[in-house]
VEXKOL-118718 format. One record per residue (C-alpha): chain; x, y, z; residue in three letters; residue number from 0. Coordinates in nm, 4 decimals, padded with zeros to 6 digits. Layout:
BEGIN
A;X;Y;Z;Ala;NUM $
...
This chain:
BEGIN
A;04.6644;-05.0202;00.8819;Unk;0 $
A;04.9384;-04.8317;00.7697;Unk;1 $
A;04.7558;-04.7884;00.4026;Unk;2 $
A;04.4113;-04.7037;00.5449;Unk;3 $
A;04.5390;-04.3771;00.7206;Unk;4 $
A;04.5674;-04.1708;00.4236;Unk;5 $
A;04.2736;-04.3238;00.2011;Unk;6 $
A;04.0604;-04.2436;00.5449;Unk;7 $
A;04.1824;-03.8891;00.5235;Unk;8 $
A;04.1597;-03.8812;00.1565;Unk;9 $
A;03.7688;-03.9335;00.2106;Unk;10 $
A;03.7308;-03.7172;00.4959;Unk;11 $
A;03.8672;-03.4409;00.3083;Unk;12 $
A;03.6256;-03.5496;-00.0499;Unk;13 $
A;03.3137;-03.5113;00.2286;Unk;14 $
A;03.4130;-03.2270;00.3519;Unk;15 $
A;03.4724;-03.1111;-00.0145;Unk;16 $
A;03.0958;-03.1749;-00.0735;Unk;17 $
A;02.9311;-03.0637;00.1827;Unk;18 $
A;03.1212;-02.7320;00.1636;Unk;19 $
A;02.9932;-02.7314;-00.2647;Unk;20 $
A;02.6508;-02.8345;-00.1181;Unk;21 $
A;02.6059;-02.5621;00.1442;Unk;22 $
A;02.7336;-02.3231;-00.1848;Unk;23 $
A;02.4812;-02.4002;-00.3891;Unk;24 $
A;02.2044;-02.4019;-00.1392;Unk;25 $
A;02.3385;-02.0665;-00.0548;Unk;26 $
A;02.3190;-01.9068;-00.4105;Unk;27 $
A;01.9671;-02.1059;-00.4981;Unk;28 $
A;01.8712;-01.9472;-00.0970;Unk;29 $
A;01.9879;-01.6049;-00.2877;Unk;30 $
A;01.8648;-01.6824;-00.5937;Unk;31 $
A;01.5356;-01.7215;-00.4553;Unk;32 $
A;01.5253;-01.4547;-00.2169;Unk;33 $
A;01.6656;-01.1999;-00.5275;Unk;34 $
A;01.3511;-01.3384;-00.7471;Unk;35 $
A;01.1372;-01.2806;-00.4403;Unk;36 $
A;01.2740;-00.8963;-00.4454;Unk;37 $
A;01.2122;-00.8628;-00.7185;Unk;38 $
A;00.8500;-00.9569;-00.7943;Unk;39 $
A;00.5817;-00.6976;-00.8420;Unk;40 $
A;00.3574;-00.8175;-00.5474;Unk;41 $
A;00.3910;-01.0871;-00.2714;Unk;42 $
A;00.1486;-01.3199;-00.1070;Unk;43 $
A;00.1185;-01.3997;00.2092;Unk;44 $
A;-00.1179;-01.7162;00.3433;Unk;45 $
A;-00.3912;-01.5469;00.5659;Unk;46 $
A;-00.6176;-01.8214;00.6207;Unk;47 $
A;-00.7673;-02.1529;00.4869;Unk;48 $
A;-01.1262;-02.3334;00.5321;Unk;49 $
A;-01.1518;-02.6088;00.7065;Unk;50 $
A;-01.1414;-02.9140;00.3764;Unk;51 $
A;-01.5582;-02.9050;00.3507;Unk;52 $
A;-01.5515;-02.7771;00.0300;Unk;53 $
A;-01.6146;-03.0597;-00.1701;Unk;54 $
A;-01.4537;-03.0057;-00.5159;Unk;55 $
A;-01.4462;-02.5989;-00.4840;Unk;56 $
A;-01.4125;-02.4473;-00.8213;Unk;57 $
A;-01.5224;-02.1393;-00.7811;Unk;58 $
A;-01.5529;-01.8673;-00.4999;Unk;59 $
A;-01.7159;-01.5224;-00.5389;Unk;60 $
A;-01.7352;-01.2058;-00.3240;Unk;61 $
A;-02.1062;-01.0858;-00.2216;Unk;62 $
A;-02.0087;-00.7021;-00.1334;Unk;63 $
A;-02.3254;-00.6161;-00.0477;Unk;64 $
A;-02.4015;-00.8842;00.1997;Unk;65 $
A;-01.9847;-00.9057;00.3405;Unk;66 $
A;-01.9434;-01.2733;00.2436;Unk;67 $
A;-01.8363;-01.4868;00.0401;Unk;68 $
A;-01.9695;-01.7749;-00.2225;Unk;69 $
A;-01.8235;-02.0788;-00.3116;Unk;70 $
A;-01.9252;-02.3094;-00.5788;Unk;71 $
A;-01.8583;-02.7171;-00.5539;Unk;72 $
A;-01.9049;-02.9231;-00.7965;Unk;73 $
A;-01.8764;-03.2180;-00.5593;Unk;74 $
A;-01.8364;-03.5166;-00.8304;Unk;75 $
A;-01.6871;-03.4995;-01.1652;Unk;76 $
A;-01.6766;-03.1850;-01.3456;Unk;77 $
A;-01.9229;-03.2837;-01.6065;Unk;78 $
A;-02.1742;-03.5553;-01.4204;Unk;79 $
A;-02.5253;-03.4915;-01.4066;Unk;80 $
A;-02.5388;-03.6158;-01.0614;Unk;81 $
A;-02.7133;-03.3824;-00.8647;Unk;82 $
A;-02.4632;-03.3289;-00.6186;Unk;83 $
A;-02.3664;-02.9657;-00.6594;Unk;84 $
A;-02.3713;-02.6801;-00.4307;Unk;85 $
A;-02.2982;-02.3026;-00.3513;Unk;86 $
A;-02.1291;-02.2735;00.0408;Unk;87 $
A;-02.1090;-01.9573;00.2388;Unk;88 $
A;-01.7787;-01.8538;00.4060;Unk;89 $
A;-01.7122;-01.5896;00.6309;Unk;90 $
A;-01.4491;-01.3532;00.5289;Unk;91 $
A;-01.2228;-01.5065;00.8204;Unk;92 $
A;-01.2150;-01.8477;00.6641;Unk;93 $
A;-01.5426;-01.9570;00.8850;Unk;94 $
A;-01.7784;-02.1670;00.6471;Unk;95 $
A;-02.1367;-02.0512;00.8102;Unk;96 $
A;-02.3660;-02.2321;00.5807;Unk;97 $
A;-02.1634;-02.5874;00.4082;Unk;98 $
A;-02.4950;-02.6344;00.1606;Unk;99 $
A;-02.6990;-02.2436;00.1422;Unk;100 $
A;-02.8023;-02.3815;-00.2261;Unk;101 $
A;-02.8358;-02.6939;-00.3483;Unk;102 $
A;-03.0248;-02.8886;-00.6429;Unk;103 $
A;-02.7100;-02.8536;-00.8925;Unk;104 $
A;-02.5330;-03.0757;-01.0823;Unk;105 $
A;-02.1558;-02.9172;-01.1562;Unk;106 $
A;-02.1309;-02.5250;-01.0419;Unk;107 $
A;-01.8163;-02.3934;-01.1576;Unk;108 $
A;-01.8008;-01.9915;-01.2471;Unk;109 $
A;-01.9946;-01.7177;-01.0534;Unk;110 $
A;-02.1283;-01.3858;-01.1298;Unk;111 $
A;-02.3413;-01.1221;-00.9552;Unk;112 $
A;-02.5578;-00.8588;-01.1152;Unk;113 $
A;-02.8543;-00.6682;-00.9102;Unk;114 $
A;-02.8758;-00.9074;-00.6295;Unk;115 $
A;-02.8878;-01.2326;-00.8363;Unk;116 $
A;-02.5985;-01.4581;-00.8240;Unk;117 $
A;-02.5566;-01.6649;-01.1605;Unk;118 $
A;-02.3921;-01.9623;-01.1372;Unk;119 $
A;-02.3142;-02.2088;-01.4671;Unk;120 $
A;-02.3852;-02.5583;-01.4876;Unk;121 $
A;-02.2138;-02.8068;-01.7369;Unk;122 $
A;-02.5206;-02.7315;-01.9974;Unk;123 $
A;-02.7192;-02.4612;-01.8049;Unk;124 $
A;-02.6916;-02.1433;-01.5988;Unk;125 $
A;-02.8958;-02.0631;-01.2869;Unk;126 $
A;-03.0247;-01.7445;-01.1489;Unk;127 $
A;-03.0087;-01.7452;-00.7665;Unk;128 $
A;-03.1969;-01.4879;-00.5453;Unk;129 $
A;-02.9644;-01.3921;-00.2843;Unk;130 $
A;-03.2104;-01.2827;-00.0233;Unk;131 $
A;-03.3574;-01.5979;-00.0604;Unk;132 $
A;-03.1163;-01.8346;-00.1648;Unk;133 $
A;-03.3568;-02.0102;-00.3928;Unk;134 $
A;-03.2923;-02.0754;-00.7500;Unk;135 $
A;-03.4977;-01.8962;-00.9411;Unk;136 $
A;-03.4619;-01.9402;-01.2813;Unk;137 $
A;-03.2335;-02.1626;-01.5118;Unk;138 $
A;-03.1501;-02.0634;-01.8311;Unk;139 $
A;-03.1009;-02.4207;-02.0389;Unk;140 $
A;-02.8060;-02.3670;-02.3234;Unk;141 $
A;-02.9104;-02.5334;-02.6177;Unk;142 $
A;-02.5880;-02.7151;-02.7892;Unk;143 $
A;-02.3564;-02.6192;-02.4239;Unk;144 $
A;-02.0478;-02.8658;-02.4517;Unk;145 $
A;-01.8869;-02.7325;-02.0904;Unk;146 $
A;-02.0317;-02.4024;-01.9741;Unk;147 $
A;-01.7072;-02.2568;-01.7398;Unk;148 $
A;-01.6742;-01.8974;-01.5862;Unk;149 $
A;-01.9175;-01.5663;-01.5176;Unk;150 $
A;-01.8224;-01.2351;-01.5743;Unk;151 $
A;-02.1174;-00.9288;-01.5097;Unk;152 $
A;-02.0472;-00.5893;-01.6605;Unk;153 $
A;-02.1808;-00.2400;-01.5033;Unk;154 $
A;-02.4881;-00.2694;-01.7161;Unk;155 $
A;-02.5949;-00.5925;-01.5346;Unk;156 $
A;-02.4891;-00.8190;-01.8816;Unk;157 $
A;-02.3986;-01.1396;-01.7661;Unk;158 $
A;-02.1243;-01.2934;-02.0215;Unk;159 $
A;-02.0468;-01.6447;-02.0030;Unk;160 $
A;-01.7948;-01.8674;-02.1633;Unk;161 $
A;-01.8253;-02.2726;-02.2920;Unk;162 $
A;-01.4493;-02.3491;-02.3137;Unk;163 $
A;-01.5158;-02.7000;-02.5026;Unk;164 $
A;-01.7307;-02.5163;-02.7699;Unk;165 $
A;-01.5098;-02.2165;-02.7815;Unk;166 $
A;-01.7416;-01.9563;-02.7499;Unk;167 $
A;-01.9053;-01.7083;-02.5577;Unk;168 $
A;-02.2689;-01.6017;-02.4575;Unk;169 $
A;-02.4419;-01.3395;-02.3024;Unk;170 $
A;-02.7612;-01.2999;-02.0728;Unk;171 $
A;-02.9507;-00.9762;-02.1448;Unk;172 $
A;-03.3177;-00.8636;-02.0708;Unk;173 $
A;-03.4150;-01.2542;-01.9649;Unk;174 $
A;-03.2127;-01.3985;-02.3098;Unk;175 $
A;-02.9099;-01.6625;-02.3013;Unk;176 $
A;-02.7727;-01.6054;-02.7029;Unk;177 $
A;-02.3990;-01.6424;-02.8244;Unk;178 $
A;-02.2285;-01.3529;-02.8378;Unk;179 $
A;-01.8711;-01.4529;-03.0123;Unk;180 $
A;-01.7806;-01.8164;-03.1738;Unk;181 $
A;-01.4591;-01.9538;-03.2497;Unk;182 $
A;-01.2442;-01.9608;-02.9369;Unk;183 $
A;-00.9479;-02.1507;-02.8443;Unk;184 $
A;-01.1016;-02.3133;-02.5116;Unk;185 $
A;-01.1819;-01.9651;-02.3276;Unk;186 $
A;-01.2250;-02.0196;-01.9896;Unk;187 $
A;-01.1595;-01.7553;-01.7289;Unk;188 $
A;-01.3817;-01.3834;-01.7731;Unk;189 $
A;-01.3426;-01.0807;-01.6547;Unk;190 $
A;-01.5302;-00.7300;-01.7364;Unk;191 $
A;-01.3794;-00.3967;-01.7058;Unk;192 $
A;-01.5179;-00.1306;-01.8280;Unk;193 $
A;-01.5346;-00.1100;-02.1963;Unk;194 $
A;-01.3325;-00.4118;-02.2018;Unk;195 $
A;-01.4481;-00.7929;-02.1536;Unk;196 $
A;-01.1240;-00.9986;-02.0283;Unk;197 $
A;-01.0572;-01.3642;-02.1781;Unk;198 $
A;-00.7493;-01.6430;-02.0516;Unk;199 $
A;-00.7957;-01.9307;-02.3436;Unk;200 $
A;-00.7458;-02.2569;-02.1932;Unk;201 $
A;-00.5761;-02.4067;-02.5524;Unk;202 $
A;-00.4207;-02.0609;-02.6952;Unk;203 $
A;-00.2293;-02.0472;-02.3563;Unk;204 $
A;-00.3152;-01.6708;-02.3921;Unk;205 $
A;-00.4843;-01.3868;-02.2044;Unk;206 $
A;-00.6577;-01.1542;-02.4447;Unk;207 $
A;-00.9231;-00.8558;-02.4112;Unk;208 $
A;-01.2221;-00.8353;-02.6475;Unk;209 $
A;-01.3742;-00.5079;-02.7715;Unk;210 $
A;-01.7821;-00.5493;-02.7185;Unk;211 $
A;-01.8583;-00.3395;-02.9534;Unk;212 $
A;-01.6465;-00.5156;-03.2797;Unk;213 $
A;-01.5842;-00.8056;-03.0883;Unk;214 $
A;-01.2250;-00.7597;-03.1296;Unk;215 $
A;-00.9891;-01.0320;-03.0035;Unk;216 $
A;-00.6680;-00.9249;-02.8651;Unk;217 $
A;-00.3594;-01.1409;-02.7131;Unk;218 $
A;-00.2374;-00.9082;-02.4315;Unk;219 $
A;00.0157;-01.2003;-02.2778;Unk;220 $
A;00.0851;-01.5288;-02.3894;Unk;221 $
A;00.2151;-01.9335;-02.2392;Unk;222 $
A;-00.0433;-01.9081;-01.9488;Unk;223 $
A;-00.0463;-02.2911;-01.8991;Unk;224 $
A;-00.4114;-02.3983;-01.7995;Unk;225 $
A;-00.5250;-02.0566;-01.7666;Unk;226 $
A;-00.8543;-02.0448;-01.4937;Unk;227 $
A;-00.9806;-01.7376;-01.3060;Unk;228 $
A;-00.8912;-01.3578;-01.3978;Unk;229 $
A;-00.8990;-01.0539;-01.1436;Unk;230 $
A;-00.7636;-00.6921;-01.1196;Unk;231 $
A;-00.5796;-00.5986;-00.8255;Unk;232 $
A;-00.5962;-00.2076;-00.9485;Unk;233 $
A;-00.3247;00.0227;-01.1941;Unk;234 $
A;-00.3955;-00.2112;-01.5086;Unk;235 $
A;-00.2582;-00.5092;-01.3398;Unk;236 $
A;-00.4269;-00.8298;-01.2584;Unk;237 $
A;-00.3503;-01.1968;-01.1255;Unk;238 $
A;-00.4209;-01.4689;-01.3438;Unk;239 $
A;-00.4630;-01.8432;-01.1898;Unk;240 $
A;-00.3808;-02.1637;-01.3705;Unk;241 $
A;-00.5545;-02.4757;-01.2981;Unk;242 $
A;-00.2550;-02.6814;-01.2162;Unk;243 $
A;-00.1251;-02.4575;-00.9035;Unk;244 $
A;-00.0093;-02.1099;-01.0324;Unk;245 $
A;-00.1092;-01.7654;-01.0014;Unk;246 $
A;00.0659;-01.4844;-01.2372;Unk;247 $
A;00.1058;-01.1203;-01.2239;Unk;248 $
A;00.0054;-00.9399;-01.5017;Unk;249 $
A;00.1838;-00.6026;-01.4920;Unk;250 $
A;00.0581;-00.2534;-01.7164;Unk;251 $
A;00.2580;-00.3170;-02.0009;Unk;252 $
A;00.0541;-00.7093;-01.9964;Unk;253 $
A;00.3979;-00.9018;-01.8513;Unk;254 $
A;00.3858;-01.2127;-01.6337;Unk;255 $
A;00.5710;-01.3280;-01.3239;Unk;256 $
A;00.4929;-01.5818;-01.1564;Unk;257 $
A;00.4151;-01.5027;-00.7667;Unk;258 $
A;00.2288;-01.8351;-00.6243;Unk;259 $
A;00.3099;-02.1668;-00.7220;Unk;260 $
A;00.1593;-02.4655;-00.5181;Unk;261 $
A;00.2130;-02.7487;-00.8158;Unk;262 $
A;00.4353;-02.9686;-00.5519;Unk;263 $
A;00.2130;-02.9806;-00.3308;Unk;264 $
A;-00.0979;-03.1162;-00.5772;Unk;265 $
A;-00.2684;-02.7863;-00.4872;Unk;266 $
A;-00.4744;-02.6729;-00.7755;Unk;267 $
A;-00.5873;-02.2504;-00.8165;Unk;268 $
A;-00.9106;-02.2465;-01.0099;Unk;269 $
A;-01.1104;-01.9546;-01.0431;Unk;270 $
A;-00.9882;-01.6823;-00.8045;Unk;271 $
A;-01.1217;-01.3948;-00.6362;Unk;272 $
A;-00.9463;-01.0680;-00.5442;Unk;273 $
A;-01.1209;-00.7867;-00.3052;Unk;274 $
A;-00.9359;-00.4971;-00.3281;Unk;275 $
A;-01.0817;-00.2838;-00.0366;Unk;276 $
A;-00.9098;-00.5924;00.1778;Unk;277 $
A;-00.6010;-00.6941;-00.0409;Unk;278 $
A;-00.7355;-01.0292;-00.0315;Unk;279 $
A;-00.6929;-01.3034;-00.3167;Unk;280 $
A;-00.8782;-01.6471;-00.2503;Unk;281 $
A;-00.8129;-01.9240;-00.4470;Unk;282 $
A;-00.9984;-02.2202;-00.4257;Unk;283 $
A;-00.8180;-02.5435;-00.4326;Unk;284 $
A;-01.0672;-02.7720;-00.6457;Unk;285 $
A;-00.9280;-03.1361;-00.5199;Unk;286 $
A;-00.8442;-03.0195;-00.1610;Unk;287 $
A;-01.1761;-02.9614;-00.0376;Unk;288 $
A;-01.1216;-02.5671;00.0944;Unk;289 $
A;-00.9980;-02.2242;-00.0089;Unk;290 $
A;-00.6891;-02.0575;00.0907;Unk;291 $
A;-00.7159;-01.6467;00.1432;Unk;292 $
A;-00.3561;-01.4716;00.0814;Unk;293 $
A;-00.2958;-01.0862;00.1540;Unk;294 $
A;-00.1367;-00.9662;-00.1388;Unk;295 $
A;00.1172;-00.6640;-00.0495;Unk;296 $
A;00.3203;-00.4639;-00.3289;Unk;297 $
């Protein structure tokens, strides 16, 4: 007994010693984290989420004109002709009024409106939906489409519109679906502005702008890991979502920080949408089934 006294001690004292080093460096990663957190150019703050009725949401859009928004779900695999597809309405409180307002699609992904049509692409095809009506329209069939992916509309009612496995991009113009640049590294995510059309390439890992008039390919910011959806938030800056659970700030001078990250949690961020009037971002959450809405403050 006499020998177990001070060995007893001798441990006490090595736990105490740990916990003490523990609580030290959970106190300086607590800092850390709350310094990085300072520090970054906007924050986000979870406002709301759908109820998980979104089957396979890829894509959500907002309708100004009509105060709602659109959701696209693929509902199967990405690339099945199944049938299954769908665009949702949701309320701009996370309320989803009408779970099937279009159906008859096989895998919506990327959305775009231009003079009360909202286009929507599909694997091989893109349709033309008549929001009044919520009827489909027309479909515009894509001769030699590998993976049709996101919609982007310009002020001039072009709708541009990207085919990330055959690396290129088309445009719709006066009732005509033709390519309008070749030779891209997987682009995915669109975004027009002004004179401007904005590209995130899934296998460059790069955001770049491209100059409509010489088709002029620029990297802006580069190792955007499964770059998705593109939107400004105003003063040159956007946020950029990745696939696998990120969304990054792109500041005026094109540099990134990271401000959302939900990869532990399995949460993907596919192709966002930002309204600016509201400070809103909504990222839909592909194999969760709903989107999340975050306020984004500066």
């Amino acid at each position: 007994m006499k020998h177990l006294l001070p060995i007893a001690l001798l441990a006490g004292i090595v736990t105490v010693s740990c916990q003490t080093s523990k609580q030290t460096e959970e106190t300086a990663a607590s800092d850390t984290t709350a310094a990085a957190a300072a520090k970054a150019p906007v924050t986000l703050t979870k406002k709301w989420e759908t109820e998980p009725v979104l089957t396979t949401c890829e894509s959500v859009i907002y309708d100004k004109a009509n105060d709602v928004l659109y959701v696209a779900n693929i509902n199967g695999t990405p690339d099945g002709k199944d049938g299954n597809g769908f665009i949702s309405k949701v309320s701009l409180d996370g309320k989803v009024t009408e779970a099937q307002w279009v159906k008859g699609m096989d895998a919506p992904k990327g959305m775009g409106i231009a003079n009360g049509k909202l286009y929507v692409t599909d694997i091989d095809r893109v349709h033309e939906i008549d929001i009044s009506s919520g009827k489909i329209t027309k479909t515009y069939p894509v001769q030699g489409a590998k993976f049709l992916n996101d919609i982007t509309t310009d002020a001039a009612g072009k709708v541009y519109v990207s085919d990330m496995a055959a690396g290129q991009i088309l445009v719709l113009e006066n009732g005509k679906l033709t390519k309008w640049i070749e030779n891209l590294q997987g682009p995915n995510g669109l975004f027009a502005e002004g004179n401007e059309i904005l590209t995130v390439l899934w296998d460059a890992k790069t955001l770049n702008t491209i100059d409509p008039s010489s088709k002029q390919l620029t990297v802006k910011t580069d190792s955007i890991e499964n770059g998705d959806g593109i939107e400004a938030i105003g003063n040159g800056e956007y946020l950029v979502s990745s696939w696998n659970g990120m969304v990054t700030h792109i500041g005026s001078d094109w540099k990134k920080t990271l401000v959302l990250d939900t990869r532990a949690d399995s949460v993907s961020a596919a192709d966002i949408e930002y309204i600016q009037e509201k400070n809103l971002l909504l990222v839909p959450t592909f194999f969760k089934n709903k989107v999340v809405a975050y306020e984004l403050q500066r």
